[in-house]
C-alpha positions as CSV (number, residue, x, y, z in Angstrom):
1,X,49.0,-75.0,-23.8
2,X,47.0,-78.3,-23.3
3,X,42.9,-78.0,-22.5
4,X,44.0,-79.7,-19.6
5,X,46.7,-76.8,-18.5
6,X,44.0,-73.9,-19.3
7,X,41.5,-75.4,-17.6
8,X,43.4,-75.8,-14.8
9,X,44.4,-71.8,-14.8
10,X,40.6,-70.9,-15.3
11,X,39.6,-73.1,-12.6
12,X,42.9,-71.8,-10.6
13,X,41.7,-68.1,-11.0
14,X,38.3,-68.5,-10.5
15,X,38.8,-69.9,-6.6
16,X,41.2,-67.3,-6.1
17,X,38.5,-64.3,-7.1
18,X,35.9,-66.6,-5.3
19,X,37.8,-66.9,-2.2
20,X,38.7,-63.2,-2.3
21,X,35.1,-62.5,-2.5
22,X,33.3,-64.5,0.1
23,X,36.6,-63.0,2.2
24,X,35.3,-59.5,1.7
25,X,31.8,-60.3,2.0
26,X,32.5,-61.6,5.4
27,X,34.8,-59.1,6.6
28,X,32.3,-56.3,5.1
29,X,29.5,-57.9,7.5
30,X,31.2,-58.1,10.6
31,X,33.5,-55.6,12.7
32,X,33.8,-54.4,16.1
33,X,33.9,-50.4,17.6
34,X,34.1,-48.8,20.6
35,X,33.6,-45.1,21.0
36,X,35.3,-43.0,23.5
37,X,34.5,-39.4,22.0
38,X,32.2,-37.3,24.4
39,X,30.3,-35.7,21.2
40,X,30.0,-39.0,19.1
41,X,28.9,-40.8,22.2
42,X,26.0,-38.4,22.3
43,X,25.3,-38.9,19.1
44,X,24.9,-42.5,19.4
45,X,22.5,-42.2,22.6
46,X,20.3,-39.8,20.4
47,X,20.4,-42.4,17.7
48,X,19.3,-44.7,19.8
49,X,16.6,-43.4,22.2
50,X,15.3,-40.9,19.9
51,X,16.2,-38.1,21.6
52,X,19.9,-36.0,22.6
53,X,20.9,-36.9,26.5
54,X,18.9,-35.4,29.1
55,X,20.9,-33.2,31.6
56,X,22.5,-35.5,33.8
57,X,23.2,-37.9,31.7
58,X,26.9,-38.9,30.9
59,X,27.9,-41.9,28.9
60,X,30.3,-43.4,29.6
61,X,30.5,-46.1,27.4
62,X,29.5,-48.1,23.7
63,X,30.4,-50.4,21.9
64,X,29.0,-52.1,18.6
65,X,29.8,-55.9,17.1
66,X,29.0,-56.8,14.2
67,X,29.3,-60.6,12.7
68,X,26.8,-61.8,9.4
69,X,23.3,-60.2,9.5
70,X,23.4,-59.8,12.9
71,X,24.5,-56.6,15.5
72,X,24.7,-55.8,19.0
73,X,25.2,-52.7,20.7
74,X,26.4,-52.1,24.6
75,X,25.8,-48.9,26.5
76,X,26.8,-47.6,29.5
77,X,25.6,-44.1,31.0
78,X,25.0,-42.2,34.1
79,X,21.4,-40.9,34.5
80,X,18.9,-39.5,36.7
81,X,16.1,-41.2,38.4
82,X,13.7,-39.6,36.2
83,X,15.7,-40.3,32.2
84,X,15.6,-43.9,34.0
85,X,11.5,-43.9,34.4
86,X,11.5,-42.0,30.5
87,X,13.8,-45.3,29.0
88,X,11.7,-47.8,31.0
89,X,8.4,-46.2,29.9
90,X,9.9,-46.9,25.9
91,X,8.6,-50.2,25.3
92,X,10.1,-52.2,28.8
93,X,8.6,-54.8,30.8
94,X,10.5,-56.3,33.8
95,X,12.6,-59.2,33.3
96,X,14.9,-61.1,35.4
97,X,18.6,-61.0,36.3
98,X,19.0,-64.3,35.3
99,X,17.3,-63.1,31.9
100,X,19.3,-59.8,31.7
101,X,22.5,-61.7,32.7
102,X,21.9,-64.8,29.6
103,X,21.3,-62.2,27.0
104,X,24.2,-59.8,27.6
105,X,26.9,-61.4,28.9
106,X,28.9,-62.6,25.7
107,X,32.1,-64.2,25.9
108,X,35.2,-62.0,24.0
109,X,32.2,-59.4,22.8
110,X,31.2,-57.6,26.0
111,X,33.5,-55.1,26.2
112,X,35.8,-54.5,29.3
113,X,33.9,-51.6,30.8
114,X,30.5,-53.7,30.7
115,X,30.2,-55.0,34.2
116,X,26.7,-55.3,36.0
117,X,27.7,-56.9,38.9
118,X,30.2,-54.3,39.5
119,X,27.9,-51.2,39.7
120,X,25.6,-53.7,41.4
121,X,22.3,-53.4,39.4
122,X,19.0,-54.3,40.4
123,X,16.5,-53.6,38.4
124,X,16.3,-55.6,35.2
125,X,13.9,-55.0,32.2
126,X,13.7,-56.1,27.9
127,X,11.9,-54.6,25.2
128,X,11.1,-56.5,21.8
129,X,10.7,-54.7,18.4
130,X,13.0,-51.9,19.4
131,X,14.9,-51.1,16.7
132,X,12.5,-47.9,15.9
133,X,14.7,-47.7,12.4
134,X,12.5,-50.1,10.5
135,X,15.5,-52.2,9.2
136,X,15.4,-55.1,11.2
137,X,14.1,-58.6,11.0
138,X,13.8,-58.6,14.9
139,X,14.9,-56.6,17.7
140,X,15.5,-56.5,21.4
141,X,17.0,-54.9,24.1
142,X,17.8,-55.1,27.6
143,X,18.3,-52.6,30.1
144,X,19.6,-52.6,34.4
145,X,19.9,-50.0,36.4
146,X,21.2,-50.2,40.2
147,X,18.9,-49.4,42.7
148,X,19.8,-45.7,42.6
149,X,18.7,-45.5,39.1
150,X,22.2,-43.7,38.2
151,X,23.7,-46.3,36.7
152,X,22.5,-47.8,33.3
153,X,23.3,-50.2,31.4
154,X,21.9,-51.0,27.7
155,X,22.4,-53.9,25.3
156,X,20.7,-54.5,22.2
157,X,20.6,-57.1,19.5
158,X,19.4,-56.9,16.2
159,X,19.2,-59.5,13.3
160,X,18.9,-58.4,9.7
């Protein structure tokens, strides 16, 4: 075999291990899940707000994306008046629809259940820092609730 022919191979076999790792460094970064299980979707809101669901509180829906050293997370629960006041007293300031809508409304992520406008929200509030877990570069989150306070609605975003 010439230099020219083995140098060729090597350079042949090391794209195709390159290429096969960057390809499972990026797929190991980034993937999408949505729950649906009554006991793991518990689990998730106690992960989350620090503590298991209040009675009263059903959720009905989450959903995580992934993609590179960053994460968002979409809930959606029923609540009472008073788990409402308890969230909002975590860390959340007011904000505006305009604000809530921008930050959580993302095209081909939100999933199919995630519709404010629907369950006609009307209270809108954000929290910075709030990835309590300490392995975050920055995090935020915004919550809406409908004037009831019985419908809630949570996204948060996190970059590594």
């Amino acid at each position: 075999m010439s230099n020219i022919g083995h140098l060729t191979t090597r350079r042949t076999v090391f794209l195709v291990v390159l290429t096969a790792f960057v390809s499972l460094f990026i797929s190991g970064c980034s993937g999408t899940a949505e729950v649906t299980d009554p006991k793991e979707l518990k689990t998730l809101y106690k992960e989350e707000f620090g503590l298991a669901p209040a009675e009263g509180v059903k959720v009905l829906g989450f959903k995580f994306v992934g993609v590179g050293d960053s994460e968002v997370r979409f809930y959606r629960f029923e609540a009472t008046p008073e788990v409402v006041d308890s969230l909002v007293s975590k860390g959340f300031v007011p904000c505006s629809k305009i604000s809530f809508s921008v930050q959580t409304e993302i095209k081909d992520a939100s999933p199919a259940w995630w519709r404010p406008a629907d369950d006609k929200l009307t209270s809108f509030y954000y929290a910075e820092n709030w990835d309590k877990h300490g392995t975050s570069g920055s995090s935020h989150a915004w919550l809406g609730v409908n004037s009831a306070k019985t419908m809630v609605y949570v996204f948060v975003g996190i970059s590594f």
